[in-house]
N, C-alpha and C positions, 0 to 999 in steps of 0.2 A: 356275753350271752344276750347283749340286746342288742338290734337293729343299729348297725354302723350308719350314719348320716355325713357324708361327704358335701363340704360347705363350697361355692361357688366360685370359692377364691383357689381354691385346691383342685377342682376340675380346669379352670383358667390358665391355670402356672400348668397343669401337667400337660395340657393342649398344645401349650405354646412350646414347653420342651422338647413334645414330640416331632412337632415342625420341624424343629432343626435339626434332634441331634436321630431319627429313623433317619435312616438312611436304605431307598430303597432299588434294589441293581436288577436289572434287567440283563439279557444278553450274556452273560456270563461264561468265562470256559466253564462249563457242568460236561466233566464225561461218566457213563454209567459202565462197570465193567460186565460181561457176558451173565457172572452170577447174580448181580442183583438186576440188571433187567426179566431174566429168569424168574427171581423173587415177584418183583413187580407184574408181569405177566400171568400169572394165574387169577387175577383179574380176567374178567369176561373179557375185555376187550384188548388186544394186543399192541403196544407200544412201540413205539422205536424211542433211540435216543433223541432227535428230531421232536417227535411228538412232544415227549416230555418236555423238552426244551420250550416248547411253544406254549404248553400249559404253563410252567414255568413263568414266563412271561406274563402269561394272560391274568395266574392268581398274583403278582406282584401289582398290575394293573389294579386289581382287585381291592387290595389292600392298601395301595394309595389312594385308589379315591374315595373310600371306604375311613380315613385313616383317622376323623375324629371320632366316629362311631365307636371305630376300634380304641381309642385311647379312654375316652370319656365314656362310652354308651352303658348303660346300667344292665345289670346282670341278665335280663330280661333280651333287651339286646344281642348281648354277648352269646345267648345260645342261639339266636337267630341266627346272629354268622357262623355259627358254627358249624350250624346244620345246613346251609347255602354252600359252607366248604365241603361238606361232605358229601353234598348233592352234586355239586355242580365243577369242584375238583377234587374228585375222585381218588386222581390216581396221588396227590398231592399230599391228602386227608390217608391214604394206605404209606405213602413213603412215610410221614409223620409213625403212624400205628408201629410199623414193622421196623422201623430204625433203619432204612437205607441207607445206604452209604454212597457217599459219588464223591467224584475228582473236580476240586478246584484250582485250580493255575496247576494241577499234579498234585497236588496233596488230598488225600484220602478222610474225611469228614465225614460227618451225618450230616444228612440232608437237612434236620432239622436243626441242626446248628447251625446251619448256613442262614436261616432265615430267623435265630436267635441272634447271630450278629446284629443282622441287620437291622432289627429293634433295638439294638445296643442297650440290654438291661444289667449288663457288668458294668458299663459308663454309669448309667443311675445310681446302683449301689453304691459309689462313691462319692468320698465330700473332700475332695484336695482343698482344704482350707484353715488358716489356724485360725483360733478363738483367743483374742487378747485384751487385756484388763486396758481399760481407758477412762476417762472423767467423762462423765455421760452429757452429752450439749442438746439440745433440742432445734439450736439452731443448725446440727449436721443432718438432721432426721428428715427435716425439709428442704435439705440440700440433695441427700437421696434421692426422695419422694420426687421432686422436679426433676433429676437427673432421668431415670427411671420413666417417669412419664413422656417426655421428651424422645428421648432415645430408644423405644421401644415400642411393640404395638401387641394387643390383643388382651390388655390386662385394666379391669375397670378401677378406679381410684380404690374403694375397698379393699382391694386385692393389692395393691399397691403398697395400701399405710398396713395390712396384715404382713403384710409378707418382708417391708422395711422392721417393723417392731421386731418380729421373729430376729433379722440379720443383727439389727443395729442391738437393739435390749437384751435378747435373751441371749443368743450367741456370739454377742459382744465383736465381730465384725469389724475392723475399722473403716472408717466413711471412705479414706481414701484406698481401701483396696477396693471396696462394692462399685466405687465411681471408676475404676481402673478397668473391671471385669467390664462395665457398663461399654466405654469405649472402645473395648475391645472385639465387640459383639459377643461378648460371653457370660452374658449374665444371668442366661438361663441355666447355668451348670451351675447355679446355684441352689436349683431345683432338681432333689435327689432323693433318695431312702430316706435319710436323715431327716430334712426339713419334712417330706412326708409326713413322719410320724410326730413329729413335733405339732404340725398343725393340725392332723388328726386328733390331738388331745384322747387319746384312748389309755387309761391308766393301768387297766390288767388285761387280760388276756381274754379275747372273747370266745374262744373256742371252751377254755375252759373254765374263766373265774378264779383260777390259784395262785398265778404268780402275775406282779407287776409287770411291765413292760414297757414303762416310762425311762424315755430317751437321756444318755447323758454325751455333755460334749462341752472337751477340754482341749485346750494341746497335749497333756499328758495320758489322754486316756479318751474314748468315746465309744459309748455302746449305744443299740437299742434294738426296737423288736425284731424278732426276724418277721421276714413278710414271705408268709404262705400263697405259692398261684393255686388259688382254689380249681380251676382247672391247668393239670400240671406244664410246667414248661417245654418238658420233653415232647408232650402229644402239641400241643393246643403253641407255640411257637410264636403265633404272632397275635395271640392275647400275650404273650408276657412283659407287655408295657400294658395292658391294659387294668386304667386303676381299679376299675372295682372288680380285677381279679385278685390283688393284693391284698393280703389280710394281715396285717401287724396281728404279731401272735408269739410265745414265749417258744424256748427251742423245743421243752418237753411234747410241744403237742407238733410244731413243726417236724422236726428231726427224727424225737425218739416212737414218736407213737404215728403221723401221718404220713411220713415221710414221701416215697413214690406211690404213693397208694392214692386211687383217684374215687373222684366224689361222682355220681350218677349226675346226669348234667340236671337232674330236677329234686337233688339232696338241696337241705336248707341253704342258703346260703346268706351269712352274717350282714350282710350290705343289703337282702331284701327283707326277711323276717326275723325275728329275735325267737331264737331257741326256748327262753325264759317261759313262750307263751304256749309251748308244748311240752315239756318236762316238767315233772314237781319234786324236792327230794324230800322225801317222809324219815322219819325216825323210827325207832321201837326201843321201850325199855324190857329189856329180857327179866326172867326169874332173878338172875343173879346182879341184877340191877346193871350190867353191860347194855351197852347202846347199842344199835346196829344201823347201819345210815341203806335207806333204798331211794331207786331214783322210779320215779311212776311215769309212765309217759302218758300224756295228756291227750293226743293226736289221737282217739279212739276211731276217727272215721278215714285216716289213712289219706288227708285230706294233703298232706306235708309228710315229704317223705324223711324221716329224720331216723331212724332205725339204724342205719347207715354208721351218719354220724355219730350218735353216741356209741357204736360197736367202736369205729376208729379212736375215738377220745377216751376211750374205757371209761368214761365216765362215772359211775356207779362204782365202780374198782377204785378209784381214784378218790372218789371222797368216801370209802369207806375207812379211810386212814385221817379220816374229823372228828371221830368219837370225841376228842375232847374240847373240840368247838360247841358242841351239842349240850357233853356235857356241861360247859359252862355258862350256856346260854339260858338251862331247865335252871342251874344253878341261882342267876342272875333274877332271871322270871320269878324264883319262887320268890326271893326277897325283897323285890322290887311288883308287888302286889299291886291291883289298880287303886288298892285307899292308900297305900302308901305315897305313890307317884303324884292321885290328888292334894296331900298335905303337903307333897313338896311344892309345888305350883301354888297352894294358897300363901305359900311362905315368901317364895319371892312374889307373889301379888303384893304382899305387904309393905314391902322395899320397892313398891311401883315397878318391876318388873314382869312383865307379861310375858310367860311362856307356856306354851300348849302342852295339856298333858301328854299328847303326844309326842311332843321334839324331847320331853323329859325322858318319856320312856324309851327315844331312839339310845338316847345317851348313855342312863342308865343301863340297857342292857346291850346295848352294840349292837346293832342292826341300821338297817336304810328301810324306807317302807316306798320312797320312788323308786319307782320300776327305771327311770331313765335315767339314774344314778347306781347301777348295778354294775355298769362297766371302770366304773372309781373308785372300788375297794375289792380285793381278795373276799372272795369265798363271800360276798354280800348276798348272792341268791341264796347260799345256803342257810344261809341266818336267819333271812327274809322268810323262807319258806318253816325252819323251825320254828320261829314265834309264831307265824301264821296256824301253825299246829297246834303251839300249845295256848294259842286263846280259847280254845277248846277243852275240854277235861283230857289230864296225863293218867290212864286208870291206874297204874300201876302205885300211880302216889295219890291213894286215896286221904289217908290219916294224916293228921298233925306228926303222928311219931316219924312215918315213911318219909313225910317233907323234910324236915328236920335232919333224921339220919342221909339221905340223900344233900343236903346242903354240907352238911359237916364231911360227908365223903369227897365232897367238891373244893371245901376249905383242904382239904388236905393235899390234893393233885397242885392246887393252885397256888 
């Protein structure tokens, strides 16, 4: 829920991937049959198979010389071409919309899949590689790092010892297959989903805050997030190598709730603004002492259009089923008081330990109170915004009695 930051070393590797492994075709047997030139024709202006063929052409021209914009350009960007595609190939930007279909070498395709190949984002998602236990050397890592340097181009040393650590340390690599790949010219296929989301470092899920989405990878087993094209692959085709359309994101909000359902090309998007700073989610304690969790939207001047979004993430639906994170947060707050939290802090003062009332009362009650640490724990906005409420008066617990009985209803859940 907060503004994704793509580090330098991550746009570099994807750059460089893209060089090699788009592959972009011109000239192509494309035949269109009687009924979808038909289709395509109701457009103003009338086609022939020829025509198309040459536009064709003209938007692949397009898109290669276009082709780090397109890989790397920031969201902002990304709808500039969009809207150039839709201006300026027309009928390209309609075959996309309406799912045409045409004849390659004879085989019957969507059009859009043709020009999904040729961003090869099925290549990306995979990691042909095993992860193997070895005695860690330091003198292999600069053995890498040199090879690497050496043998390749477009990658600044940063990017180089980042992206060696990831192979060599965390996914245990051995030196002599990374130097094998190197040799081979294929060392960019090292650069994938996978390492993606590894170097992303994004712990939960930004779409929603609920579930983790921290990468694992074994020989026996390897998961991690799925990656959401904020503009869908179906339409938008040769953004879908484009990294800041990729959103690492858990399956529930990919699959079961966004699935082909698409974003208005001016809905938030996680890589420019953080959600966090137009939604708030409030509480209420009812008569019957039952919680009820609401989501308030902040964006009163309609300045960011997010309405959208939270309808897609059910948001407000979705954490109404926290009631008892809430609840045990009121739980936690009543007994962990501001003079209580101060006696603790004088106490390890005492033991020359210096801790802020405030890291005390992170602890004590579980919460984060940085906003740029919201994307590292489950449901941390929700927390965040609970305490945030209740440093305020809870009217419902006015008396000692009401506190009391509300902590011991909480001892007992808990």
């Amino acid at each position: 829920m907060v503004k994704i930051e793509l580090s330098n070393s991550i746009k570099e590797l994807h750059f460089q991937y893209c060089k090699r492994y788009v592959n972009f075709k011109k000239d192509i047997d494309l035949y269109i049959d009687e009924k979808q030139l038909k289709k395509i024709n109701n457009l103003e202006k009338k086609y022939t198979l020829e025509d198309i063929k040459n536009v064709h052409n003209e938007f692949i021209s397009f898109c290669e010389n276009n082709l780090e914009e397109i890989a790397i350009g920031n969201p902002n960007r990304l709808k500039e071409i969009i809207t150039t595609v839709k201006s300026e190939y027309r009928v390209i930007d309609f075959m996309f919309e309406k799912n045409v279909t045409v004849y390659i070498d004879g085989e019957l395709v969507k059009y859009s899949d043709v020009i999904l190949e040729m961003y090869n984002y099925e290549g990306f998602t995979k990691f042909n590689s095993t992860s193997k236990g070895f005695l860690y050397r330091k003198e292999d890592k600069n053995i890498i790092f040199n090879n690497i340097k050496n043998n390749t181009e477009g990658l600044s040393d940063s990017t180089i010892n980042e992206f060696v650590e990831l192979l060599y340390d965390r996914l245990n690599i051995k030196k002599q297959n990374i130097i094998k790949r190197i040799e081979e010219d294929k060392f960019y296929s090292y650069w994938n989903a996978y390492t993606f989301v590894f170097l992303i470092d994004i712990k939960t899920c930004p779409y929603c805050n609920r579930q983790y989405i921290t990468p694992i990878f074994y020989d026996n087993g390897r998961m991690r997030a799925d990656l959401d094209h904020f503009f869908p692959k179906s339409k938008y085709p040769y953004l879908s190598m484009s990294i800041y359309n990729l959103i690492p994101c858990c399956k529930f909000c990919n699959s079961s709730l966004k699935g082909k359902k698409e974003f208005d090309i001016d809905t938030i998007n996680p890589y420019e603004s953080s959600i966090d700073d137009y939604i708030k989610f409030k509480f209420e304690i009812l008569q019957n002492k039952e919680i009820d969790i609401k989501l308030e939207n902040k964006n009163e001047c309609g300045s960011v259009k997010i309405d959208k979004y939270i309808d897609i993430f059910k948001l407000e639906q979705q954490y109404k089923y926290h009631t008892n994170i809430v609840d045990e947060l009121i739980c936690r707050k009543l007994m962990y008081s501001d003079e209580y939290i101060e006696d603790i802090r004088k106490y390890f003062e005492k033991k020359n330990l210096y801790i802020s009332s405030q890291k005390i009362k992170e602890i004590a009650i579980g919460y984060i109170t940085d906003n740029k640490n919201i994307n590292k724990e489950p449901l941390s906005k929700l927390k965040r915004d609970v305490v945030n409420q209740m440093n305020g008066k809870i009217d419902i617990l006015n008396e000692e009695e009401d506190i009391l009985e509300y902590i011991l209803k909480c001892l007992e859940i808990y």
